[in-house]
LUMSERO-891618 format. One record per atom (N, C-alpha, C): residue in one letter; x, y, z. Coordinates in steps of 0.05 Angstrom, whole numbers, plus 5000, padded with zeros to 4 digits. Layout:
AXYZ/...
This chain:
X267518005519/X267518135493/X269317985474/X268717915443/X268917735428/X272617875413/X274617755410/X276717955394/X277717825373/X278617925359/X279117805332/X280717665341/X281017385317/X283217245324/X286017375314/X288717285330/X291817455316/X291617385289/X292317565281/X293417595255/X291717655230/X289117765234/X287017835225/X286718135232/X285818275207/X285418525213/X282518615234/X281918765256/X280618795265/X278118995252/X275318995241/X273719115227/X273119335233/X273119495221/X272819925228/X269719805223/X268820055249/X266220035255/X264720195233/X262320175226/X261020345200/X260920615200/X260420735232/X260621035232/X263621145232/X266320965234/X268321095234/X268821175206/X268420985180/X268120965157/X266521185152/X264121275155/X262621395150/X263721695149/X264721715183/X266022035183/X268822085167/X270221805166/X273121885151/X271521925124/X269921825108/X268721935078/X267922225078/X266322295104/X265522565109/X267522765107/X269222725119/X271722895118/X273922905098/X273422665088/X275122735062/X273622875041/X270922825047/X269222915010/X268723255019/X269323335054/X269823615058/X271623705043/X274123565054/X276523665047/X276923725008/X276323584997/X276023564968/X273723814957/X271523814973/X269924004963/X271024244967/X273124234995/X274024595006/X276524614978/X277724434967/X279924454954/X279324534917/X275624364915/X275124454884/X274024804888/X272924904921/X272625114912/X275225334911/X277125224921/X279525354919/X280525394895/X279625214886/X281325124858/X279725434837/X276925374841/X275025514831/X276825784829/X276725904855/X277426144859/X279726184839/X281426024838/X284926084834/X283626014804/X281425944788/X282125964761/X280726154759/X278526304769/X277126614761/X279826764765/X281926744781/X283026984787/X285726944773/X286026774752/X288126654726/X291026544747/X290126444767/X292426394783/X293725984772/X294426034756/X294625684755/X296125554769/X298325744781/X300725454796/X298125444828/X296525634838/X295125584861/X293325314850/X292025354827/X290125144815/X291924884821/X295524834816/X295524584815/X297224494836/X298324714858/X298324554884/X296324454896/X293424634899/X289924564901/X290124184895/X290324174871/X290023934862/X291823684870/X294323854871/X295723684885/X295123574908/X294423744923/X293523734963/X290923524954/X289423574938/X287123394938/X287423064936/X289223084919/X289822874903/X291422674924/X293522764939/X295422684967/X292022544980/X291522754987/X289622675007/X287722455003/X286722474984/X284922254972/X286721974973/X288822034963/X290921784958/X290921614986/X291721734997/X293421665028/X291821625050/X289121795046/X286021675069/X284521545055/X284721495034/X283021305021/X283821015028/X286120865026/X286220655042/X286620575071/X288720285072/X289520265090/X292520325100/X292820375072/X295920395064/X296320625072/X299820625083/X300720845087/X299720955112/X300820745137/X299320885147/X301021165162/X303621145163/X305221375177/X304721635162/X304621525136/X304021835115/X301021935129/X298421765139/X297021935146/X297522045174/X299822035186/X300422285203/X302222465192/X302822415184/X306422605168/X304122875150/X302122715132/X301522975109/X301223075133/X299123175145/X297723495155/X301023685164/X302723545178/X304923685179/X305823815159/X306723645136/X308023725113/X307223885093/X304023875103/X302224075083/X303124265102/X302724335132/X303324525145/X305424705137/X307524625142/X310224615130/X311824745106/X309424685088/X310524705064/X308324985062/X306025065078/X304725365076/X305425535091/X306425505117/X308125655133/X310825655133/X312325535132/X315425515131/X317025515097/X315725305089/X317925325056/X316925525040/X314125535037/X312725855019/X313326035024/X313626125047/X314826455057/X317126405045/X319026185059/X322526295055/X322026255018/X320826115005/X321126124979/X321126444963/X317826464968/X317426774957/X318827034976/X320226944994/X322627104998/X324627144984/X325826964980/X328826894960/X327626994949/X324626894929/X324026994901/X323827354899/X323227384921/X322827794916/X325927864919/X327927734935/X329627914934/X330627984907/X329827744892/X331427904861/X330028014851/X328428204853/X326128414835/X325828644854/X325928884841/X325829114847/X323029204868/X321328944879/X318328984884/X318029164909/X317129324900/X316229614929/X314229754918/X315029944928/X312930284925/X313830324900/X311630234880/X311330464857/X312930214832/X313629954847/X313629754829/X312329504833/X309629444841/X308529254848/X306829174822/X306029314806/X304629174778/X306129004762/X304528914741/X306428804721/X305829064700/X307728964684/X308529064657/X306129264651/X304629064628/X301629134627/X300229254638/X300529164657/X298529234690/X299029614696/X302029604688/X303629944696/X302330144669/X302530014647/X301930144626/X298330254629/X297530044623/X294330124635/X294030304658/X295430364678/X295130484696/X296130734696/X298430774678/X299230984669/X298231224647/X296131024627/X293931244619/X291931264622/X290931074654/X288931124667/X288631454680/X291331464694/X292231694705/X292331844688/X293031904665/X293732074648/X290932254631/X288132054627/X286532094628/X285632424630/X284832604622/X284332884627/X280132954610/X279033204624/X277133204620/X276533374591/X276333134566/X275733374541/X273933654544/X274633814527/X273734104527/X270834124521/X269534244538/X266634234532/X265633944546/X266233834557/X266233454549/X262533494572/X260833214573/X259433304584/X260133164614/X257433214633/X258533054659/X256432904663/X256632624671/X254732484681/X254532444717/X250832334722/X251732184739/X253131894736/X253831794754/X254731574756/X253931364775/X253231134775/X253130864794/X253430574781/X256130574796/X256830324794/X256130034798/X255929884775/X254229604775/X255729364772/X254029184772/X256028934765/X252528744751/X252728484735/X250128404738/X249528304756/X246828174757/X245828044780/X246127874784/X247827694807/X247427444821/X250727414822/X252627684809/X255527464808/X256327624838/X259727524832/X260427594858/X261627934856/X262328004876/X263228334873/X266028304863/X268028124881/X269928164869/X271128074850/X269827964826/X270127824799/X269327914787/X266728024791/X264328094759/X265928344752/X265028314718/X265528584701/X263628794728/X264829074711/X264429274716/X261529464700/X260329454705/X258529674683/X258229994700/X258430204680/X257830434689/X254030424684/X252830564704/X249730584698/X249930894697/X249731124675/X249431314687/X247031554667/X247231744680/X245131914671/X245732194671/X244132384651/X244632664634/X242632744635/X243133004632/X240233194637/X239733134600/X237333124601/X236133024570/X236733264554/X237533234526/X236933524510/X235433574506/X235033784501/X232333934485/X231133754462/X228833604470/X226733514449/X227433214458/X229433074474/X229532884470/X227232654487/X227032434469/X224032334480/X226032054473/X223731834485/X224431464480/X224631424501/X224531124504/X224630934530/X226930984554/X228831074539/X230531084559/X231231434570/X229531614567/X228831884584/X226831914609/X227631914621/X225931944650/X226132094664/X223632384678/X224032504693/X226332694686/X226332794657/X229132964642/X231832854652/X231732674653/X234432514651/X234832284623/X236932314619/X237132054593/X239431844610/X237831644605/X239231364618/X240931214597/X244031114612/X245730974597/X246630674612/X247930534597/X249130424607/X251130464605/X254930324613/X256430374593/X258830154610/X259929934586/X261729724593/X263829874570/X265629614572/X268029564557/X266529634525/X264729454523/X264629464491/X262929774482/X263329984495/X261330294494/X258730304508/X258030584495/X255730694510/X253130584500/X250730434511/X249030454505/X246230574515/X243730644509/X241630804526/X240530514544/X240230584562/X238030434583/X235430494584/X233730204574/X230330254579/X229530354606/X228530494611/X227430654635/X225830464645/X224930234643/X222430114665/X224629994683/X223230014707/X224529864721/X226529924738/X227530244731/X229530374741/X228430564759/X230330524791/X229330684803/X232331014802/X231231224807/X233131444817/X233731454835/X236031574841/X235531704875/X235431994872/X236232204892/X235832464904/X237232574880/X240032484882/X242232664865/X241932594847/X240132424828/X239732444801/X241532204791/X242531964807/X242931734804/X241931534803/X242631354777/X241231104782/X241730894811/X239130834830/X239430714849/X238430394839/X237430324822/X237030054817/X236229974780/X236629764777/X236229774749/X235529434745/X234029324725/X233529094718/X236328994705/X236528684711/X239028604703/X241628694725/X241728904741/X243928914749/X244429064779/X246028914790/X246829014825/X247629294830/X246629454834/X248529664838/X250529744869/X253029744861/X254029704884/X253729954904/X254529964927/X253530104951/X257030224943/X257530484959/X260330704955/X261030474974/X261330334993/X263330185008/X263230034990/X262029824978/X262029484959/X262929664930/X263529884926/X264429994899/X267830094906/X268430164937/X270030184932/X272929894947/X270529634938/X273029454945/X274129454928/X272829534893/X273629454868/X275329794862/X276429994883/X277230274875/X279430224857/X281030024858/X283030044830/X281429974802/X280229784804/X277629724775/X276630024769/X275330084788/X273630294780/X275730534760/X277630584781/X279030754765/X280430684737/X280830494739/X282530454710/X279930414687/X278130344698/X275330324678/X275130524664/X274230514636/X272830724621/X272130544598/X269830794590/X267730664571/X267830874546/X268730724523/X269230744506/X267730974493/X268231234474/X265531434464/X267331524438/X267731534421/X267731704394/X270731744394/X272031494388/X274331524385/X276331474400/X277331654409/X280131614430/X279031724458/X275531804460/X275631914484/X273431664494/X273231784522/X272831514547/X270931724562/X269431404573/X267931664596/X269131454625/X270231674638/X271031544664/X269531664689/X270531474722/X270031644736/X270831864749/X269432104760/X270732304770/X271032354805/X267832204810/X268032174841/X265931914837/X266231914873/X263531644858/X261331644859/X260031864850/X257731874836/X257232124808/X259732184799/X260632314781/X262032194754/X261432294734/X263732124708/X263932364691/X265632334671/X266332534648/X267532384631/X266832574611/X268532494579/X271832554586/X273132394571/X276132484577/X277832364557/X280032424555/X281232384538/X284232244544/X285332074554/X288031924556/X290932184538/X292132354564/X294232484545/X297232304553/X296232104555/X299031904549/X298731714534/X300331584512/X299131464492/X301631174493/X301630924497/X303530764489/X303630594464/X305730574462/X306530504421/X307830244429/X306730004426/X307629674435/X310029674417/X310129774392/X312629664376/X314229774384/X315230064391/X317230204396/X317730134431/X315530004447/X316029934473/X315830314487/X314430544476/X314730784480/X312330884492/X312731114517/X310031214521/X310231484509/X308431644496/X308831904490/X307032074498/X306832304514/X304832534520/X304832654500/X301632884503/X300633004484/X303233264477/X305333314494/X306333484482/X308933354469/X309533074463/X310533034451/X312932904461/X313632944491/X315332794499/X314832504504/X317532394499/X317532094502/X319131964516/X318531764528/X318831594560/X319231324543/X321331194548/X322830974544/X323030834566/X322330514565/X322130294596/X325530224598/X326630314622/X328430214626/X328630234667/X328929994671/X329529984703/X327029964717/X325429794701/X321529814716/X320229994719/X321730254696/X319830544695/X320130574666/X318430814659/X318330984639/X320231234636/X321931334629/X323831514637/X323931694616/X324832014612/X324532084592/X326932034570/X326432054548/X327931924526/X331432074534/X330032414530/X332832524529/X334632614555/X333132434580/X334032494607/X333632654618/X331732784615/X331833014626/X328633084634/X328633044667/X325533004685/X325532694687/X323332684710/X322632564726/X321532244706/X321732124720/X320831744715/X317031844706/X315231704706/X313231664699/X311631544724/X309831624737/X309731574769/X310131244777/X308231054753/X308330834761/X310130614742/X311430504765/X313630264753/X312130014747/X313929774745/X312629514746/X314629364759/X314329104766/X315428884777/X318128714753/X320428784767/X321828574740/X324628534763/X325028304751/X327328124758/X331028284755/X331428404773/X334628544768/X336328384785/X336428094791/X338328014790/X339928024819/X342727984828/X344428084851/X344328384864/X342528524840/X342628924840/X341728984882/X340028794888/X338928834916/X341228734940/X343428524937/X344228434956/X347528594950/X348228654921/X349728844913/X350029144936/X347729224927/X347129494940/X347629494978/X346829354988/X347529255013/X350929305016/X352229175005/X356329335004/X356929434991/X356029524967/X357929714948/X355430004962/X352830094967/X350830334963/X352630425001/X354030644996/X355630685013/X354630875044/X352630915040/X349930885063/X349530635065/X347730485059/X347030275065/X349530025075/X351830025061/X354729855076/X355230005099/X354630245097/X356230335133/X353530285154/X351330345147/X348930185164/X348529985170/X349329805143/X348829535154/X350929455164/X353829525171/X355929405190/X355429625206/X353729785213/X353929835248/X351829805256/X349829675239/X347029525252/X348729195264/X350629125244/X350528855245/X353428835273/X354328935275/X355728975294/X354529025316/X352729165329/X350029235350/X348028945354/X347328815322/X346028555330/X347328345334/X350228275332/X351428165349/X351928205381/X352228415390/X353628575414/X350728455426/X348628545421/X346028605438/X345328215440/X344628045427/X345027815440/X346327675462/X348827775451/X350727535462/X350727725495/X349828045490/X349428055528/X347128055531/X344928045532/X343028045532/X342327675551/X343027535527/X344127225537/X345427115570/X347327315561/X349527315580/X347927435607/X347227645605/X347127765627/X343927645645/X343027645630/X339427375638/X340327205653/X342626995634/X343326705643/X344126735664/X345726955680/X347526985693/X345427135718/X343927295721/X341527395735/X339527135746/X338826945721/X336726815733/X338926535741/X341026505730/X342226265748/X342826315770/X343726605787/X343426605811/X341926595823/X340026665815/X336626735829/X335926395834/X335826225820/X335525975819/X337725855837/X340125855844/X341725855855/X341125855893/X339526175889/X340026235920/X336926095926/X334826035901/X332625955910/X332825665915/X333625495915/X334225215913/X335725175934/X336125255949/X337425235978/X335625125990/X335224906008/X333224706022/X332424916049/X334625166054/X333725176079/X332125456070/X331625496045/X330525776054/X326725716051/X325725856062/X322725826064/X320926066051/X318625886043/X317326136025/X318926136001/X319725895986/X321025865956/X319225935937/X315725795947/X314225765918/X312826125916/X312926205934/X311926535935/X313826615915/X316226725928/X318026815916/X319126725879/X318826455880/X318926465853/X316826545840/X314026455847/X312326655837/X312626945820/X313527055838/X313727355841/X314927425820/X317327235818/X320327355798/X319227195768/X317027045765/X316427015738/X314627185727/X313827455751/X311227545726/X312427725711/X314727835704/X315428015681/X315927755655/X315827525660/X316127305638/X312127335632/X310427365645/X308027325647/X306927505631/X307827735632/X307428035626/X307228075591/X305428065570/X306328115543/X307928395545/X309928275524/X312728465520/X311728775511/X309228735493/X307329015481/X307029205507/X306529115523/X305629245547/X308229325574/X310629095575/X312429195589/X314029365569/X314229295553/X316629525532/X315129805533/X312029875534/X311330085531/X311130215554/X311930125580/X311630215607/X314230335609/X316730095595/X319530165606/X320030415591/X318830465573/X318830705541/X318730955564/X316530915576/X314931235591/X317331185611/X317931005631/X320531045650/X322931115643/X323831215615/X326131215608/X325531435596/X323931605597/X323431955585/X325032115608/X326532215592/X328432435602/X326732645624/X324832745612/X323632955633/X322132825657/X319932645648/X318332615656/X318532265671/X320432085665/X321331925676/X321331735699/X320831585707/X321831465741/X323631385748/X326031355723/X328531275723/X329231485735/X329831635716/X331431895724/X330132095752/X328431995754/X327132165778/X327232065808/X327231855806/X329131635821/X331431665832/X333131665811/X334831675816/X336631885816/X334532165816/X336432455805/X338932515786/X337632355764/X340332375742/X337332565722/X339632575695/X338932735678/X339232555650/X339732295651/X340532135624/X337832245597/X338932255576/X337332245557/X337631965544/X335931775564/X336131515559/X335131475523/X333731535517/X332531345489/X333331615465/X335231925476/X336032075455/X339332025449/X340731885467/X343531885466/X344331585453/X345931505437/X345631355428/X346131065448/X349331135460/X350030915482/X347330935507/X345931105517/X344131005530/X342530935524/X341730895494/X338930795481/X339830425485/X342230435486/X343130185476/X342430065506/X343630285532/X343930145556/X340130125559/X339330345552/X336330195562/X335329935549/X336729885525/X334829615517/X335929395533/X337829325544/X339429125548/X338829095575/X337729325592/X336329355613/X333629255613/X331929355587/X329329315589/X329728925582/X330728865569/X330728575565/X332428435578/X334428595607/X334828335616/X332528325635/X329928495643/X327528505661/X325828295647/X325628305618/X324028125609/X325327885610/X327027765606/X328827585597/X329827355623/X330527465651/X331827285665/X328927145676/X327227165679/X324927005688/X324826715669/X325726795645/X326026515639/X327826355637/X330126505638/X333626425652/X332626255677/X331226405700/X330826345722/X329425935728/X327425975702/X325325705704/X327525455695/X328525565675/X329925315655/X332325295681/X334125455694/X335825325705/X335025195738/X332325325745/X332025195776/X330024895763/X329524805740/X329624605728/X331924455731/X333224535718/X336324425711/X337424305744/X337324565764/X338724525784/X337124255800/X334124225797/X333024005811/X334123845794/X335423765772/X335223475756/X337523425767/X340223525778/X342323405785/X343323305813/X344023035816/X342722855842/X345223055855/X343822995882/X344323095901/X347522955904/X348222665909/X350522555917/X352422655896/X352522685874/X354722875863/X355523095872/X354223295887/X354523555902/X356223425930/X353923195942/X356223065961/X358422945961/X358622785933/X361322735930/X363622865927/X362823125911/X365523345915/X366123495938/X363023485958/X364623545979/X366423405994/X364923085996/X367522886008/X370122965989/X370922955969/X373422985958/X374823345965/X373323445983/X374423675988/X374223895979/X371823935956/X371724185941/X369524385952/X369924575950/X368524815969/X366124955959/X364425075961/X362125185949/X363225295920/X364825375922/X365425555896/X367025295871/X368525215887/X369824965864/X368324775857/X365824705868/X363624425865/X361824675845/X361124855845/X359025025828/X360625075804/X363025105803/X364325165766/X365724915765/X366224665777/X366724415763/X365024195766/X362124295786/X360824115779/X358324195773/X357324345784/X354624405776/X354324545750/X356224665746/X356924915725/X355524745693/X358524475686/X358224325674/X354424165661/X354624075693/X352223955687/X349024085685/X349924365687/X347624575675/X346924675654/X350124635643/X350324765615/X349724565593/X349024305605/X348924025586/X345823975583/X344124225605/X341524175591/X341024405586/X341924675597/X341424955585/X342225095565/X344024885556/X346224925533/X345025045506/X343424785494/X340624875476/X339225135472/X338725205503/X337125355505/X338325525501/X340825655504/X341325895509/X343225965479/X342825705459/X342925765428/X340625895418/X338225785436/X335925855411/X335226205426/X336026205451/X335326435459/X337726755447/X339126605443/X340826755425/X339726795396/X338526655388/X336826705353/X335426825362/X332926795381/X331526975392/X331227285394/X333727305408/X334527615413/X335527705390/X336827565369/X338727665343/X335627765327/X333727675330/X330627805315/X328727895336/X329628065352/X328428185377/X326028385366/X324728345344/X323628535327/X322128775355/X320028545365/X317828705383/X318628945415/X321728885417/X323329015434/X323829235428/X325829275409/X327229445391/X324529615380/X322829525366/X320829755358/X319529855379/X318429725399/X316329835415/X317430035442/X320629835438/X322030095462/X323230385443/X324930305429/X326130635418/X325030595389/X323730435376/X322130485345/X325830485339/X328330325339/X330530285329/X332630565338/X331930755348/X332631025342/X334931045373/X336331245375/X335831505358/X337331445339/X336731685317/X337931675296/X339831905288/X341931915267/X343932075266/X341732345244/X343632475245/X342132725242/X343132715201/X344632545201/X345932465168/X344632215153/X342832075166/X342031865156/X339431775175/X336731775166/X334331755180/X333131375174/X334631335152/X334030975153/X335330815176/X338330825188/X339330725200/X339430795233/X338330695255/X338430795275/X340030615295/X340230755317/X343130715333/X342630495352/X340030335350/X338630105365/X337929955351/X338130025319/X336929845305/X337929485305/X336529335293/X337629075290/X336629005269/X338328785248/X338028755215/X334428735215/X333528625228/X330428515223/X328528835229/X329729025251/X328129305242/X328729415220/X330929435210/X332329625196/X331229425163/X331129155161/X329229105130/X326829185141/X325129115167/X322129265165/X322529565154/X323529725170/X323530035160/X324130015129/X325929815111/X325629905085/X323829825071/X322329615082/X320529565073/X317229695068/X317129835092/X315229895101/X314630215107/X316830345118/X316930575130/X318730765120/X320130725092/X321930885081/X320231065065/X321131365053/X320331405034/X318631255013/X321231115004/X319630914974/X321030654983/X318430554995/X319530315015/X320030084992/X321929854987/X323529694978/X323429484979/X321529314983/X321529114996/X323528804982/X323628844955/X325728724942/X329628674961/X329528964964/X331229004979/X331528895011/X329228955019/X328928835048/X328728585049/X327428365026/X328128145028/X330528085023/X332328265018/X334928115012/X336828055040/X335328355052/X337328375084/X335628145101/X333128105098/X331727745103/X333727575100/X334127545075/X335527225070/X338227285080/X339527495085/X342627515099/X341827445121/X339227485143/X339227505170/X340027205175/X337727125152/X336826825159/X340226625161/X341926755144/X344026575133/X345226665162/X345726905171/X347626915194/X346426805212/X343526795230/X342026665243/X343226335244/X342326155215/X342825925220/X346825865221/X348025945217/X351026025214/X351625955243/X350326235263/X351226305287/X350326045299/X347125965297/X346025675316/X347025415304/X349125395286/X349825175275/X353425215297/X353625385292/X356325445315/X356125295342/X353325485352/X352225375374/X351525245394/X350625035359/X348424835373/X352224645372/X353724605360/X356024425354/X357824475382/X358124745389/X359224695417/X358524665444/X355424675431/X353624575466/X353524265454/X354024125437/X353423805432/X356323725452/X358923845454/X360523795465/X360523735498/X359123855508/X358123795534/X357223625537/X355023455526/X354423205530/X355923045539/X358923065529/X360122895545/X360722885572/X359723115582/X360223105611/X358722995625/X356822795606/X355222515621/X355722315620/
């Protein structure tokens, strides 16, 4: 077979050419319809990373050039969608109030607030209702049209009466009648199909249930016809009114709500906020509240005191379980090694969902196998110190199986004549294992037993699935006596009253800072061991 001569580039065959064009004019087509999307949905900074990614790409597979960048992008695109975007729009929420009851914008709260406010005028009439969009767009883009229908009045006749019903349409810009050809009814006296337009199905009507609701169609003034169920509408009337110049909302009886703190509040203080907030930027107010909000400083130093404690034994007590176990297994004379280790890795084998929820039912006071076992009475997961002793239990079960692998690793990598040489120099099982083996275990397990320390410091799936963080004091239901910083931002995030999530990203970016803090400690005094090579 014929080879180029040195120093000549060797010729890419036609079909390799062929598929690298294929895959790039994919990749460009998957990125203009992205792009697509992100400008229907007014998103522009998505439109011009889109373009960006396109543009990289095209650049850098388009020649020959560059060739390390065409391994490096797919990482750094990776990278930069899983790792730097999260921690970004992390940082970015902790400074905004964003949770329950402030996730809109501005605008977004106002419209929503005399959506709600909305009430059924006196006498008003009632329609059916079915919800449309036109024909051919997509559901979750297209305008909205109401299609609906009224028992006809007395005498009324024209194209758009059918079967004593009078047919409407009704958008943004008001009510108009609908020509009857073409339109089918259904049972309840709804329009089921109509020329020009899709009518959506109650599941495909209610992906759009926030549209729908804030929708109304314009009728004689200040009143609207909205919906009431979904296949119901009425006339109504908005009894909350907002005034852009004064920045004011005012109800029909005259009170007035002033924006201060991402709500509507009333002017003269006196009653309740306005149900819905919005999204706005307050600054240090979230990482503040964390030490000065005097609940939340005594929680978070006796969470953060507990997520210290629960690592460093947790660590400790594994390393120290599976290095003996590896220890007594690595003995040349014992037989039946590969059974036995077997055996002692399947709680590493085991998903944690499933052992944490076994150890949960063994640690019930009544009903138990711990305590039945062993004829005690512990209220393992109600007392706070035994909630603590069961987790540290349940994870050093999960935990030394992999203590166990990494060090009977470790223990095969270190030659044998070093063990012999300390015995020639006279040192005894115990003095050759903490000055020699000790050393040279900790110079490759060293690593490990930093990252396994980050590990446990965000033990999320433990901690919830064994005690859900608890128990809890009978004075405070956010903070519980197992918790660790990463349950205790889920619960504010997620599971509080008026969950916070602004806030919870803030106890995020503290975890993250003590996390890399503690493994920068870590990783600097296991580098010190190296020298013991």
């Amino acid at each position: 077979m014929s080879q180029a001569p040195v120093g000549q580039p060797v010729a890419t065959p036609p079909w390799v050419l062929a598929v690298k064009w294929l895959l790039i004019a994919l990749t460009l087509a998957a990125c203009t319809y992205l792009a697509w999307l992100a400008v229907e949905g007014g998103s522009w900074l998505i439109v011009t990373v889109v373009a960006f990614l396109a543009m990289s790409v095209l650049v850098v597979y388009s020649t020959r050039r560059g060739i390390t960048m065409k391994y490096l992008l797919p990482g750094l695109i990776l990278l930069a969608l899983f790792q730097v975007w999260p921690i970004a729009y992390t940082v970015a929420t902790a400074f905004t109030n964003y949770g329950d009851g402030h996730s809109l914008s501005k605008e977004e709260a106002i419209e929503a607030i005399q959506a709600q406010s909305v009430r059924p005028a006196p006498d008003s009439a009632r329609y059916g209702m079915s919800v449309a969009i036109p024909e051919g767009e997509e559901i979750a883009t297209a305008e909205l049209s109401f299609l609906l229908t009224r028992p006809a009045q007395e005498g009324a006749t024209g194209e758009h009466v059918v079967d004593g019903q009078e047919l409407f349409v009704g958008t943004l810009e008001g009510l108009e009648p609908l020509p009857v050809e073409g339109v089918t009814l259904r049972g309840n006296g709804t329009i089921g199909a109509a020329p020009g337009y899709r009518v959506l199905t109650l599941v495909e009507a209610n992906e759009r249930a926030q549209d729908v609701s804030a929708f109304a169609v314009p009728v004689d003034g200040d009143l609207g016809i909205k919906a009431a169920t979904g296949t119901q509408a009425f006339v109504g009337r908005a009894t909350t009114t907002y005034n852009p110049d004064a920045d004011t909302m005012t109800t029909l009886e005259g009170t007035v709500y002033v924006a201060r703190d991402g709500n509507f509040v009333p002017q003269d203080g006196q009653g309740p906020a306005l149900p819905t907030g919005w999204t706005e930027n307050v600054g240090l107010d979230n990482f503040s509240s964390i030490f000065t909000d005097s609940t939340l400083r005594n929680g978070f130093v006796k969470i953060f005191v507990w997520n210290l404690v629960f690592p460093l034994l947790s660590v400790g007590s594994t390393f120290l379980l599976g290095m003996l176990l590896a220890l007594l297994f690595n003995d040349p004379r014992l037989r039946g090694k590969g059974i036995y280790r077997s055996l002692l890795i399947l709680p590493y084998a085991l998903p944690i969902f499933v052992t944490a929820i076994v150890w949960a039912a063994m640690f019930n006071q009544d009903f138990g196998m711990i305590n039945e076992v062993t004829g005690l009475n512990i209220d393992w997961l109600g007392d706070p110190w035994a909630a603590r002793a069961a987790v540290l239990i349940t994870n050093l079960w999960l935990g030394f199986p992999y203590m166990f692998l990494i060090c009977t690793g470790a223990l095969q990598s270190i030659p044998t004549d070093v063990r012999e040489a300390a015995s020639v120099d006279g040192a005894g099982p115990f003095r050759t294992l903490w000055s020699v083996v000790m050393p040279l275990l900790l110079v490759a397990v060293g690593p490990l037993l930093v990252a396994s320390f980050a590990f446990n410091f965000n033990n999320f799936g433990l901690i919830y699935l064994l005690t859900g963080g608890g128990p809890f004091d009978a004075t405070n239901s956010q903070v519980g006596n197992t918790d660790l910083l990463i349950t205790f931002a889920y619960r504010l995030a997620l599971e509080s009253g008026t969950p916070n999530i602004g806030l919870a990203s803030a106890v995020s970016i503290i975890i993250f800072l003590l996390v890399g803090a503690l493994s920068y400690v870590g990783f600097r005094q296991s580098k010190a061991l190296e020298e013991v090579n």
